[in-house]
Biotite code that builds the C-alpha atoms (Angstrom):
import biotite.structure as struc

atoms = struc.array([
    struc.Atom([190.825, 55.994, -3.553], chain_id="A", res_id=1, res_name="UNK", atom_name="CA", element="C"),
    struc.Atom([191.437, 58.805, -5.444], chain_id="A", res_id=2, res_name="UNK", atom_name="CA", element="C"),
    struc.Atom([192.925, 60.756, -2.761], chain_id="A", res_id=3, res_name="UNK", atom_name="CA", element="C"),
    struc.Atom([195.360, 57.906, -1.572], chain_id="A", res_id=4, res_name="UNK", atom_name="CA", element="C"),
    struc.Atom([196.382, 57.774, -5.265], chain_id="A", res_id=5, res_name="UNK", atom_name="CA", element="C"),
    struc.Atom([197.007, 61.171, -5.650], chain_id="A", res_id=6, res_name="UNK", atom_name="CA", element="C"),
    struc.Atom([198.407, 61.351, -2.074], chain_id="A", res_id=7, res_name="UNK", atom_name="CA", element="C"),
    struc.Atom([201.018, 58.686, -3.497], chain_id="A", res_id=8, res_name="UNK", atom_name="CA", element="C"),
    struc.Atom([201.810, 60.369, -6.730], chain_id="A", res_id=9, res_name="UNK", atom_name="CA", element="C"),
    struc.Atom([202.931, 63.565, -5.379], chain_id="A", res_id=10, res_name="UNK", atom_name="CA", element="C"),
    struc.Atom([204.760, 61.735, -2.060], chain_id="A", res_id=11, res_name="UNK", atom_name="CA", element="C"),
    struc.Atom([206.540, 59.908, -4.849], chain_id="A", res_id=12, res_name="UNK", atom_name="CA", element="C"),
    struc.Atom([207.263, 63.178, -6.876], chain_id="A", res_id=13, res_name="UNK", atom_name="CA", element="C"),
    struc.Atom([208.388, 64.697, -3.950], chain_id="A", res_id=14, res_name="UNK", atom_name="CA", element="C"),
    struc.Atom([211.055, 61.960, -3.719], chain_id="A", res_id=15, res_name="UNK", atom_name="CA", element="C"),
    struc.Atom([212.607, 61.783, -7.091], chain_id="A", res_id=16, res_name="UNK", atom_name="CA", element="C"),
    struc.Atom([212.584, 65.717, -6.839], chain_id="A", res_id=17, res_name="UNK", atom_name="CA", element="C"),
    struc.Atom([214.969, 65.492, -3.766], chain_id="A", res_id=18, res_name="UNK", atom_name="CA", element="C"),
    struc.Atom([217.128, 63.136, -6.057], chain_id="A", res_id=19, res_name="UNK", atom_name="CA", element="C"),
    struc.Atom([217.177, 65.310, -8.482], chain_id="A", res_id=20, res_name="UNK", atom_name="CA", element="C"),
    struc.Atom([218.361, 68.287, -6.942], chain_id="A", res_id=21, res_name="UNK", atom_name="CA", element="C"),
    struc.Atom([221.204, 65.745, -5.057], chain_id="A", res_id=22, res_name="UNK", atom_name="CA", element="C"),
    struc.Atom([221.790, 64.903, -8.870], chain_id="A", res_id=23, res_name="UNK", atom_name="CA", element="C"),
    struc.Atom([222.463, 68.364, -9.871], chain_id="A", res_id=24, res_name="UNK", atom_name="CA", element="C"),
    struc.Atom([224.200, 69.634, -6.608], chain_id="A", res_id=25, res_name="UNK", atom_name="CA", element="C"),
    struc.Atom([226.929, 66.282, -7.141], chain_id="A", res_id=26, res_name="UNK", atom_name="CA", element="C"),
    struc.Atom([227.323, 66.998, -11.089], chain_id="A", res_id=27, res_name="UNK", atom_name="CA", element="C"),
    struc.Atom([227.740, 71.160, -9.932], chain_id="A", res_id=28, res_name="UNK", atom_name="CA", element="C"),
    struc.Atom([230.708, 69.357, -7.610], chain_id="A", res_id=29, res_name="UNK", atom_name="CA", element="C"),
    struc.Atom([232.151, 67.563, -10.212], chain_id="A", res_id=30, res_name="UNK", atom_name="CA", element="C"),
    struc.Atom([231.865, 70.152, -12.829], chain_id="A", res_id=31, res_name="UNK", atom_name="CA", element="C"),
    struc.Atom([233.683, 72.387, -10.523], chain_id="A", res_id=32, res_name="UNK", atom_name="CA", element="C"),
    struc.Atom([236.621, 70.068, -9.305], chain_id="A", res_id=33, res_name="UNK", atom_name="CA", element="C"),
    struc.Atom([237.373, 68.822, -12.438], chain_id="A", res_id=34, res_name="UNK", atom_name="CA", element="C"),
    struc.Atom([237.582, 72.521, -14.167], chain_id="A", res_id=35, res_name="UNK", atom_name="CA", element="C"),
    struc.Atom([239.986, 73.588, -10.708], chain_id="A", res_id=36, res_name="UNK", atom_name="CA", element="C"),
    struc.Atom([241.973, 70.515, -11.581], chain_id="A", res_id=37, res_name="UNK", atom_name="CA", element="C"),
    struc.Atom([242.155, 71.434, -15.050], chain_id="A", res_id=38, res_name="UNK", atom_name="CA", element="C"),
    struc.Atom([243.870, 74.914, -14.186], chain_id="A", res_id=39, res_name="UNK", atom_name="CA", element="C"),
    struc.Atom([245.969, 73.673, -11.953], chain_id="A", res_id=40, res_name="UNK", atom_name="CA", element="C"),
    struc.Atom([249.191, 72.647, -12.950], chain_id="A", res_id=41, res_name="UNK", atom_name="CA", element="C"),
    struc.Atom([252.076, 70.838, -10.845], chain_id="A", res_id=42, res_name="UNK", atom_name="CA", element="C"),
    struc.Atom([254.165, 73.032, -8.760], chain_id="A", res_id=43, res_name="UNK", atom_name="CA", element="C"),
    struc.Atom([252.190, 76.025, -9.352], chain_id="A", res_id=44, res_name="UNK", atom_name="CA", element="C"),
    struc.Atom([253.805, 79.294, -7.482], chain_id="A", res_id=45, res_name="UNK", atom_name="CA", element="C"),
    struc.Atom([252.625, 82.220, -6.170], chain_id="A", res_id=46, res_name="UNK", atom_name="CA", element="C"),
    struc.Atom([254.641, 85.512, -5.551], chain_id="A", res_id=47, res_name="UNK", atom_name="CA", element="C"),
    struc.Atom([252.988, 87.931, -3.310], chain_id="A", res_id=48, res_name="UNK", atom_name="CA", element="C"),
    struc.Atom([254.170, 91.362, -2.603], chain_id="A", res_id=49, res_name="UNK", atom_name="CA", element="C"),
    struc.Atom([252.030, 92.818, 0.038], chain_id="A", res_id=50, res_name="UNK", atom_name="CA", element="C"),
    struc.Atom([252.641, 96.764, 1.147], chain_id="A", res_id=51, res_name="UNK", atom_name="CA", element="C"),
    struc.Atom([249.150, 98.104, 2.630], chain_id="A", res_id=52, res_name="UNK", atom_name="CA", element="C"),
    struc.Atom([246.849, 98.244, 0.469], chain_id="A", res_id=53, res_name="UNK", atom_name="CA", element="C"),
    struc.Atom([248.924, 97.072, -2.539], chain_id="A", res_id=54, res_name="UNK", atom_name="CA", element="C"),
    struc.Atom([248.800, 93.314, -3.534], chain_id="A", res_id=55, res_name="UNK", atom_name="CA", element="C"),
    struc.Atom([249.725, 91.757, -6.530], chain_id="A", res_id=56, res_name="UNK", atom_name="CA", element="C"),
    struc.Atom([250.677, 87.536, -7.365], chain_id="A", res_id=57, res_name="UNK", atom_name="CA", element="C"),
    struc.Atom([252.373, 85.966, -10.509], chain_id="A", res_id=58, res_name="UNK", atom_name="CA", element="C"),
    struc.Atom([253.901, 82.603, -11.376], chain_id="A", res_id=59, res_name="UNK", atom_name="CA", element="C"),
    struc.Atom([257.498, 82.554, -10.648], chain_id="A", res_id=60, res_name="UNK", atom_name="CA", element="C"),
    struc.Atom([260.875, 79.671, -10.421], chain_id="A", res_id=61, res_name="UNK", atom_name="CA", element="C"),
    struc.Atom([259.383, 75.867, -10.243], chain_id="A", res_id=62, res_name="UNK", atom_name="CA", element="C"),
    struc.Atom([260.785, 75.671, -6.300], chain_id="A", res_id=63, res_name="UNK", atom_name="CA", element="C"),
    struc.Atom([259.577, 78.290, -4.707], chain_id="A", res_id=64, res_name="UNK", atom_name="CA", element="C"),
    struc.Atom([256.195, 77.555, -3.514], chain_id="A", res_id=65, res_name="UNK", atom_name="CA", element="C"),
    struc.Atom([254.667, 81.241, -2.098], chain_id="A", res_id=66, res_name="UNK", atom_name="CA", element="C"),
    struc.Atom([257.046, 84.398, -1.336], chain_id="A", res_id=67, res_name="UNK", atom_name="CA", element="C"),
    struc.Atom([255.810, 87.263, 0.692], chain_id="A", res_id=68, res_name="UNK", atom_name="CA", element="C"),
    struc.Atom([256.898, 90.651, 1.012], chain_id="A", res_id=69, res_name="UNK", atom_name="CA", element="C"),
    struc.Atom([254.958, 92.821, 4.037], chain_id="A", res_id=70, res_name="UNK", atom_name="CA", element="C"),
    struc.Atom([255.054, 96.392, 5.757], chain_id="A", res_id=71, res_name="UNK", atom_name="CA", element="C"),
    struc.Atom([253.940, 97.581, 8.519], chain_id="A", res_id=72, res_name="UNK", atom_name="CA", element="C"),
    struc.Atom([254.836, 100.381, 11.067], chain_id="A", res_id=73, res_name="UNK", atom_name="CA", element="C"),
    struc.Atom([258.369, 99.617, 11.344], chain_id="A", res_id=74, res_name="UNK", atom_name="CA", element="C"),
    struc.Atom([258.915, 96.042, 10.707], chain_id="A", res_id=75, res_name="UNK", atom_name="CA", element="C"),
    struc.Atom([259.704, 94.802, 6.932], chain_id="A", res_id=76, res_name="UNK", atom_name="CA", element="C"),
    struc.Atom([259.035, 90.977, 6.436], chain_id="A", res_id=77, res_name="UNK", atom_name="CA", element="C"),
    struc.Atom([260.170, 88.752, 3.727], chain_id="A", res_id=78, res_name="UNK", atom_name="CA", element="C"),
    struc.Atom([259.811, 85.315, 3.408], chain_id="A", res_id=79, res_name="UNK", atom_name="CA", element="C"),
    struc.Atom([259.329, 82.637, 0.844], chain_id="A", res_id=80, res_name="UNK", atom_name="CA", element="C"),
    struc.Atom([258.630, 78.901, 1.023], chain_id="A", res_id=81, res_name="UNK", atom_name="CA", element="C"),
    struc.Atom([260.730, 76.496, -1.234], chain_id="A", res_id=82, res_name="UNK", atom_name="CA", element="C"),
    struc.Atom([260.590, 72.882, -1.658], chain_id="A", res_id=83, res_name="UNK", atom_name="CA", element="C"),
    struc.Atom([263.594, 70.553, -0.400], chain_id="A", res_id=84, res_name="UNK", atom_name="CA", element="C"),
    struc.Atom([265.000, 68.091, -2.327], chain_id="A", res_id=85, res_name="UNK", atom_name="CA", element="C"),
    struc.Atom([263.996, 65.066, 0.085], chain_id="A", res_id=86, res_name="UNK", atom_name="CA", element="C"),
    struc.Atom([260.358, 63.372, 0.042], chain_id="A", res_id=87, res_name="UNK", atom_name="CA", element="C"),
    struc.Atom([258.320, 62.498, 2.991], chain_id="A", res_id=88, res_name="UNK", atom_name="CA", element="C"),
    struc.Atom([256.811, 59.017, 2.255], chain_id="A", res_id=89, res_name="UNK", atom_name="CA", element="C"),
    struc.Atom([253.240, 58.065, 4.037], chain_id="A", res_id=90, res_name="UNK", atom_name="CA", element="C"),
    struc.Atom([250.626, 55.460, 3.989], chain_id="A", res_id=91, res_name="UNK", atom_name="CA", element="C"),
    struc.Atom([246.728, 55.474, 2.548], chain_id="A", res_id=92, res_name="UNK", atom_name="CA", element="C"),
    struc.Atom([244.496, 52.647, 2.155], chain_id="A", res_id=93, res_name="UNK", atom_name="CA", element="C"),
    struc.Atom([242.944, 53.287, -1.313], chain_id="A", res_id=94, res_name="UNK", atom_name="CA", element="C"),
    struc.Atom([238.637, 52.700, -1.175], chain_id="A", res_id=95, res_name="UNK", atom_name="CA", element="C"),
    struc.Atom([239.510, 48.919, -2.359], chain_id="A", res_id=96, res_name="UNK", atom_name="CA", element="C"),
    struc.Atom([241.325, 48.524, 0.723], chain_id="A", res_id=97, res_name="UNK", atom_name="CA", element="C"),
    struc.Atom([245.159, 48.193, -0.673], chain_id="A", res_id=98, res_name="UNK", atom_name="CA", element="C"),
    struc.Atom([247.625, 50.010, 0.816], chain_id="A", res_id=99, res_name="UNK", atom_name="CA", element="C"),
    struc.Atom([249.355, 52.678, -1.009], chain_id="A", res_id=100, res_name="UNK", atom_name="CA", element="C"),
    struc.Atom([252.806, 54.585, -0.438], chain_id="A", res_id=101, res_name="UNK", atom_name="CA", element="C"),
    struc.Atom([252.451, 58.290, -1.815], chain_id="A", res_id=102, res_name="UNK", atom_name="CA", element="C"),
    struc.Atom([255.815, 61.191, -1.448], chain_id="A", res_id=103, res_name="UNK", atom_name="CA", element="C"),
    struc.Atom([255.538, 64.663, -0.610], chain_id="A", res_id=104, res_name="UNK", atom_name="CA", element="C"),
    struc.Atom([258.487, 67.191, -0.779], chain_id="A", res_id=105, res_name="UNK", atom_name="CA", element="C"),
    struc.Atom([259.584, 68.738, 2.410], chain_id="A", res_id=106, res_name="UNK", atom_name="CA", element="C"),
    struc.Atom([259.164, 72.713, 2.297], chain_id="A", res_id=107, res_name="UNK", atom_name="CA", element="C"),
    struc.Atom([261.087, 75.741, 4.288], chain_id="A", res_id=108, res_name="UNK", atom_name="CA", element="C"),
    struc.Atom([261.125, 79.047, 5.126], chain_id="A", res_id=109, res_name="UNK", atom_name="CA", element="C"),
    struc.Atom([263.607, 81.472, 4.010], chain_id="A", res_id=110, res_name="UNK", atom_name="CA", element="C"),
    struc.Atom([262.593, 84.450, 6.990], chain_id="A", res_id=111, res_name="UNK", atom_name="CA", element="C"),
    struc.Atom([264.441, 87.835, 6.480], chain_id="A", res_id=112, res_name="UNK", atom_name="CA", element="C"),
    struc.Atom([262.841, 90.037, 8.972], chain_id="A", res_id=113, res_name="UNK", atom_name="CA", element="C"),
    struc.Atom([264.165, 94.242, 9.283], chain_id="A", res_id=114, res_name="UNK", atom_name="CA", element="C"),
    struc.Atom([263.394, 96.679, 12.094], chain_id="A", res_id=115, res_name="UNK", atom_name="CA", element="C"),
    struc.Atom([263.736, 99.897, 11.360], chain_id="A", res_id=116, res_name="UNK", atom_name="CA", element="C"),
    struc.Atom([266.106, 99.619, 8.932], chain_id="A", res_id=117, res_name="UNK", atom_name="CA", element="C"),
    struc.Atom([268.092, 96.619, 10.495], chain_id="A", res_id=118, res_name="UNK", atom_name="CA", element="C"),
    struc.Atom([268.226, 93.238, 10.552], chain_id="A", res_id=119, res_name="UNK", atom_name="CA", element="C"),
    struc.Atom([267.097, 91.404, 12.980], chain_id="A", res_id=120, res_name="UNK", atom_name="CA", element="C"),
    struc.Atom([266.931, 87.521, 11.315], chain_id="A", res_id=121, res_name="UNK", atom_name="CA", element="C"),
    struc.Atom([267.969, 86.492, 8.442], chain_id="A", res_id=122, res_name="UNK", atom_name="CA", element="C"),
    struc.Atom([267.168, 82.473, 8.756], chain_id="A", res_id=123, res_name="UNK", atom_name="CA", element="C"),
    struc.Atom([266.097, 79.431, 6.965], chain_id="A", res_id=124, res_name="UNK", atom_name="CA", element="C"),
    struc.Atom([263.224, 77.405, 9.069], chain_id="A", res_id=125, res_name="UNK", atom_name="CA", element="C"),
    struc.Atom([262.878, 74.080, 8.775], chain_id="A", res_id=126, res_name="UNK", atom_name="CA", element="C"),
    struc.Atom([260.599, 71.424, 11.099], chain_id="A", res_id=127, res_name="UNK", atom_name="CA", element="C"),
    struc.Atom([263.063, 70.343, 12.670], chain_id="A", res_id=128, res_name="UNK", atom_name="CA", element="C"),
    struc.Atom([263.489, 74.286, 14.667], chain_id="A", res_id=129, res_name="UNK", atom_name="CA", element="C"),
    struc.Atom([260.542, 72.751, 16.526], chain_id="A", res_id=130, res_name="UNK", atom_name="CA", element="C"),
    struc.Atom([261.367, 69.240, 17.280], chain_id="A", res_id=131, res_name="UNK", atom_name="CA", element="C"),
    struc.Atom([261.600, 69.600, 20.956], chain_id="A", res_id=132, res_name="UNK", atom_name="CA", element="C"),
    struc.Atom([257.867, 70.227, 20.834], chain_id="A", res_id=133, res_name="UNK", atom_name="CA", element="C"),
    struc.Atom([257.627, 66.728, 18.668], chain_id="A", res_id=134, res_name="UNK", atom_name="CA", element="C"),
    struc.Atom([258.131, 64.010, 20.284], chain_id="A", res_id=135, res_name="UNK", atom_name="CA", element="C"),
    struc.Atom([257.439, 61.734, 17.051], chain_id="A", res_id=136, res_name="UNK", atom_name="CA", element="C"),
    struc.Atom([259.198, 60.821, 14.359], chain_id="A", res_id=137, res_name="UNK", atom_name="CA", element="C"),
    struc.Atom([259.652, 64.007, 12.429], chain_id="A", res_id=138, res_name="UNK", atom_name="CA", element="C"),
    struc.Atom([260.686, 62.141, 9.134], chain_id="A", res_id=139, res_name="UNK", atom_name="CA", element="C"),
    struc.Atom([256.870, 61.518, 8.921], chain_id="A", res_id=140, res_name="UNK", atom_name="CA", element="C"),
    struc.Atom([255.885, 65.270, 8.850], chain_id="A", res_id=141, res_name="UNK", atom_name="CA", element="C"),
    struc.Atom([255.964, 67.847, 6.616], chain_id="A", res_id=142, res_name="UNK", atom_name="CA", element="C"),
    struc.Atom([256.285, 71.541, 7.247], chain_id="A", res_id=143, res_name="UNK", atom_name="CA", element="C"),
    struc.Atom([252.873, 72.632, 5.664], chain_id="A", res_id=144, res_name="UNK", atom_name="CA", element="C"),
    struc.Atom([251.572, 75.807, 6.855], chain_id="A", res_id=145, res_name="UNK", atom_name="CA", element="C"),
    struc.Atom([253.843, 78.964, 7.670], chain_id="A", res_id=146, res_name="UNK", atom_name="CA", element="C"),
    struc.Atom([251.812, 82.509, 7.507], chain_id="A", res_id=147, res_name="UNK", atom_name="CA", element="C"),
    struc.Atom([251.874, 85.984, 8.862], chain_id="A", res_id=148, res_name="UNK", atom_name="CA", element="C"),
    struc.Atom([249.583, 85.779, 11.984], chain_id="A", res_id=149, res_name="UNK", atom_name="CA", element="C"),
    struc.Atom([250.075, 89.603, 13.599], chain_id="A", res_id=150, res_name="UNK", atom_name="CA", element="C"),
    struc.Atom([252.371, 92.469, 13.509], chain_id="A", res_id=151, res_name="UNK", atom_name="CA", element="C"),
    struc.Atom([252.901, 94.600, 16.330], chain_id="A", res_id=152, res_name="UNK", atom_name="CA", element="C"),
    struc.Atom([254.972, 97.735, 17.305], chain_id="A", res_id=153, res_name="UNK", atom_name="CA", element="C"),
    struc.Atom([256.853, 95.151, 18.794], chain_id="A", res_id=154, res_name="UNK", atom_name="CA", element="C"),
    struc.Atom([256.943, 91.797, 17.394], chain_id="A", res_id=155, res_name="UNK", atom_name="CA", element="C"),
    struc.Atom([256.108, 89.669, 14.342], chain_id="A", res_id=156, res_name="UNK", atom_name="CA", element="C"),
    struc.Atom([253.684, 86.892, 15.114], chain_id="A", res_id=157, res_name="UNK", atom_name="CA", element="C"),
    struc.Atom([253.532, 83.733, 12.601], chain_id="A", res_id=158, res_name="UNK", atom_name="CA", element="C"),
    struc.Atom([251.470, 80.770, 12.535], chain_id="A", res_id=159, res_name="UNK", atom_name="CA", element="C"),
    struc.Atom([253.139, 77.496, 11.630], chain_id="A", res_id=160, res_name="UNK", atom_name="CA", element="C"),
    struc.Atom([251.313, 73.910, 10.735], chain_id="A", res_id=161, res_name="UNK", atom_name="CA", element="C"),
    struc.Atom([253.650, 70.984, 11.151], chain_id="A", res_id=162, res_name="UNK", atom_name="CA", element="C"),
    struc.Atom([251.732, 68.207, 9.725], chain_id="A", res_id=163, res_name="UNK", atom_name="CA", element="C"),
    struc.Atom([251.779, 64.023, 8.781], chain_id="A", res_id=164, res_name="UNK", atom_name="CA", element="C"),
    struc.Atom([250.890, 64.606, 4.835], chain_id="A", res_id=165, res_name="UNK", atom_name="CA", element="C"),
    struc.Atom([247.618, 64.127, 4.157], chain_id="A", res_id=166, res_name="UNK", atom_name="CA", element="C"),
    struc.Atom([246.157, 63.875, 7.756], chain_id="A", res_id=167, res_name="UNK", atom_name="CA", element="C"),
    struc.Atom([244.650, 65.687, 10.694], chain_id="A", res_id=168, res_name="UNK", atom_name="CA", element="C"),
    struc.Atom([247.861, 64.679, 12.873], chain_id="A", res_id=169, res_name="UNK", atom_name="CA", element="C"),
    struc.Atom([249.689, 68.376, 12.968], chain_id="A", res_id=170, res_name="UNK", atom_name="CA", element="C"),
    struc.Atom([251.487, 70.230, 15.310], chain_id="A", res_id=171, res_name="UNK", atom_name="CA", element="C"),
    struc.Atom([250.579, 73.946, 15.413], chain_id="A", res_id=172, res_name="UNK", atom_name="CA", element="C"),
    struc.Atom([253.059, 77.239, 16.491], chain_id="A", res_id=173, res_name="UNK", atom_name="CA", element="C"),
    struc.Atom([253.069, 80.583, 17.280], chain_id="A", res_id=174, res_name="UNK", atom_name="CA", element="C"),
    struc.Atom([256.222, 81.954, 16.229], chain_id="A", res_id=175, res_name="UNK", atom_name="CA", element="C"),
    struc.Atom([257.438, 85.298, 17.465], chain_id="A", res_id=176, res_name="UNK", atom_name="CA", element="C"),
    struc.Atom([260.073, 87.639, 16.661], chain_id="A", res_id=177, res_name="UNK", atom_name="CA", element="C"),
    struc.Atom([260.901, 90.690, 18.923], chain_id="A", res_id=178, res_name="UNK", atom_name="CA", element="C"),
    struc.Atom([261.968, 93.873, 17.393], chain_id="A", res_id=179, res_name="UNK", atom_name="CA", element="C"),
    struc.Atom([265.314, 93.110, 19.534], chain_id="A", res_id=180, res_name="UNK", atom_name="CA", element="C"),
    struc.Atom([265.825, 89.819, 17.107], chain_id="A", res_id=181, res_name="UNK", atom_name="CA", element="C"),
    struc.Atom([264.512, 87.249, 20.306], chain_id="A", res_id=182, res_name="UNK", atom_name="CA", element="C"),
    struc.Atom([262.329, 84.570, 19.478], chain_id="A", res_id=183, res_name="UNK", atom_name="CA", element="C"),
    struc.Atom([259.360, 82.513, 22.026], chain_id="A", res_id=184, res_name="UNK", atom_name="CA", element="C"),
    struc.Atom([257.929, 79.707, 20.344], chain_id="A", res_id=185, res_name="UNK", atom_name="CA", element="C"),
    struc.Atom([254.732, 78.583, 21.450], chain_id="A", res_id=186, res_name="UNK", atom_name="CA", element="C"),
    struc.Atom([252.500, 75.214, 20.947], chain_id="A", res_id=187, res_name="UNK", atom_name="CA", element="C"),
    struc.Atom([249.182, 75.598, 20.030], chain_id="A", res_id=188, res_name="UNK", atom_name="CA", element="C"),
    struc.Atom([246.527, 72.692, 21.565], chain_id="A", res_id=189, res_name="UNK", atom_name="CA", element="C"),
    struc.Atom([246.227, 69.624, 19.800], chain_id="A", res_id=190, res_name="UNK", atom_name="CA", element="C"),
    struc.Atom([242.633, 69.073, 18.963], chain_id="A", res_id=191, res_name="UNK", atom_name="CA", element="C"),
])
C-alpha cells in the first residue's frame, strides 16, 4: 500500500511540476511581450546606412519607415520605405466572435540605384508595379516586405512581400535590376 501511495504522490508531483514550468515559461512570454511593447512606440523608424562592414540605425522623420544605403563592387543602392497617406481596411473576427474592421497605411519604395557612377533608376515602387501578377483586388493588400536579396557584378536582386494585412495571403517577387537599368520581375510560389 505503501508503494501505490508513494507511487501516486510522486506521479502527482510529477504533474503539477510540468504545470509549473508551463506556468513560468507563459509568465517569461508575457514578461517579455509586454516589456517589447513597452519600448515600442507608434511609427518607430529605422535609418540604416550599410557600407561593408559599417552599419549603424537611428530614429529619423515620423513617415519614413526603414532607409537603406548599400555598396558593393560597383553598384550603390538607396532606398527607403515611407508610408502613404491612404489606409488599407481588412476584416478579423475578435476571440468573442465579432467582427472587427482594423486600417493599415499603404507603404513604398523610393529605389535610387547607381552603376558605376551612373544612374540607372531612380523610381518610386508601389504594389500596384506588380498587379499583372495579382489577379485580386489589390485595394486589399499592402506592400509589406521590400529587402536587398543579392548583389551581383551584374544585377541587384530584391525580395518583395505583397501581402492582405495581417494574413498569410501574400504575393512574393524577385525584383531585378541590370547594371544596363532593365528590370525581370519574377513570382515566387504561393505556398
Amino acid at each position: 500500500m505503501t508503494l501505490a501511495l508513494a507511487n501516486g504522490i510522486y506521479l502527482y508531483l510529477k504533474t503539477k511540476i510540468k504545470q509549473i514550468k508551463k506556468l513560468l515559461l507563459l509568465l517569461f512570454v508575457l514578461i517579455f511581450v509586454s516589456y517589447s511593447c513597452k519600448n515600442k512606440t507608434e511609427n518607430h523608424i529605422v535609418e540604416q546606412k550599410k557600407t561593408i562592414g559599417n552599419e549603424k540605425s537611428k530614429i529619423i522623420s515620423k513617415n519614413i519607415i526603414f532607409k537603406k544605403d548599400s555598396t558593393k563592387g560597383s553598384f550603390e543602392i538607396l532606398y527607403k520605405i515611407t508610408t502613404k497617406k491612404d489606409s488599407i481596411s481588412y476584416q478579423f473576427f475578435e476571440d468573442n466572435g465579432k467582427k472587427e474592421t482594423s486600417y493599415v497605411k499603404d507603404n513604398q519604395i523610393d529605389l535610387l540605384i547607381k552603376y558605376k557612377k551612373q544612374i540607372i533608376l531612380n523610381n518610386t515602387i508601389t504594389k500596384e508595379k506588380f498587379k499583372n501578377f495579382i489577379n485580386e483586388n489589390l485595394d486589399n493588400y499592402q506592400l509589406a516586405i521590400f529587402n536587398i536579396n543579392e548583389i551581383s557584378n551584374s544585377s541587384c536582386n530584391f525580395f518583395i512581400n505583397i501581402c492582405v494585412p495581417d494574413s498569410d495571403n501574400c504575393f512574393t517577387f524577385n525584383y531585378t535590376i541590370f547594371s544596363d537599368g532593365s528590370e525581370k520581375i519574377i513570382e515566387l510560389e504561393r505556398n
